[in-house]
N, C-alpha and C positions, 0 to 999 in steps of 0.2 A: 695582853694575855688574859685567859678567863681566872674568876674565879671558880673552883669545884668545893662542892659540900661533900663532907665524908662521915662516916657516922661506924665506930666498932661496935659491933654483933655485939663482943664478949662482956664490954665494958661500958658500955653506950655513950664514950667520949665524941663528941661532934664536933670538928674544926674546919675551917676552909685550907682551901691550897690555892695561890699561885701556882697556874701551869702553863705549859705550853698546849695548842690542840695536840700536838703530836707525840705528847709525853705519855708514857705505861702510868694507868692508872694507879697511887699507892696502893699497898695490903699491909702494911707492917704500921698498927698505932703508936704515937709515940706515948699513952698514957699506960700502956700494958705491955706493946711488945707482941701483942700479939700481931698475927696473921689473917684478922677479920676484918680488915678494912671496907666497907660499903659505900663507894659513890652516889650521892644521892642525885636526885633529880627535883630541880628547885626551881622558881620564874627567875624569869630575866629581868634584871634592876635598871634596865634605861629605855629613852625614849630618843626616836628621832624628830629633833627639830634645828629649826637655824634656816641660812640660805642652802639654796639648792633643794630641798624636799622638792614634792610635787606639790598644787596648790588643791589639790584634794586628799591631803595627809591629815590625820585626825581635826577633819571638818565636821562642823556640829553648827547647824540651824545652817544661817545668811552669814557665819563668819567665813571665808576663807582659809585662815590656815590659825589654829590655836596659839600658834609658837610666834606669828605677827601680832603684834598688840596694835595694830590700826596702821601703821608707814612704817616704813621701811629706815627711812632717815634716823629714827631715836636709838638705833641701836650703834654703839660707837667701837671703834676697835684699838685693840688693848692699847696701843702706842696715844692713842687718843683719849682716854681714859685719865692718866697721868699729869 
């Protein structure tokens, strides 16, 4: 589920929300009560990488893919980690 930024008009309390996409935007702050709630519009906090990308996913010079650090081998899974 996304995070949303909200911001009240009246009071200019700014919190996130846990939502669903398909959730009714809040309007009711919980710092005032009022009825000014304003969803903000913010960037997006992640990136794709790992296996499966394309191998021209944030490629830069003669590197192939930023999120490979050279083989493929070094990177181990969680069971193997322990």
């Amino acid at each position: 589920m996304p995070l949303y930024e909200y911001r009240c008009d009246t009071c200019d309390h700014e919190f996130e929300a846990l939502q669903k996409m398909s959730d009714e935007p809040l309007i009711h702050c919980p710092a005032c009560d009022e009825s000014t709630l304003r969803k903000l519009v913010s960037a997006v906090g992640f990136r794709l990488k790992g296996n499966g990308w394309y191998e021209t996913d944030f490629k830069s010079g003669k590197k192939r893919n930023l999120a490979d650090n050279g083989s493929a081998s070094t990177t181990k899974k969680p069971d193997e980690a322990a």
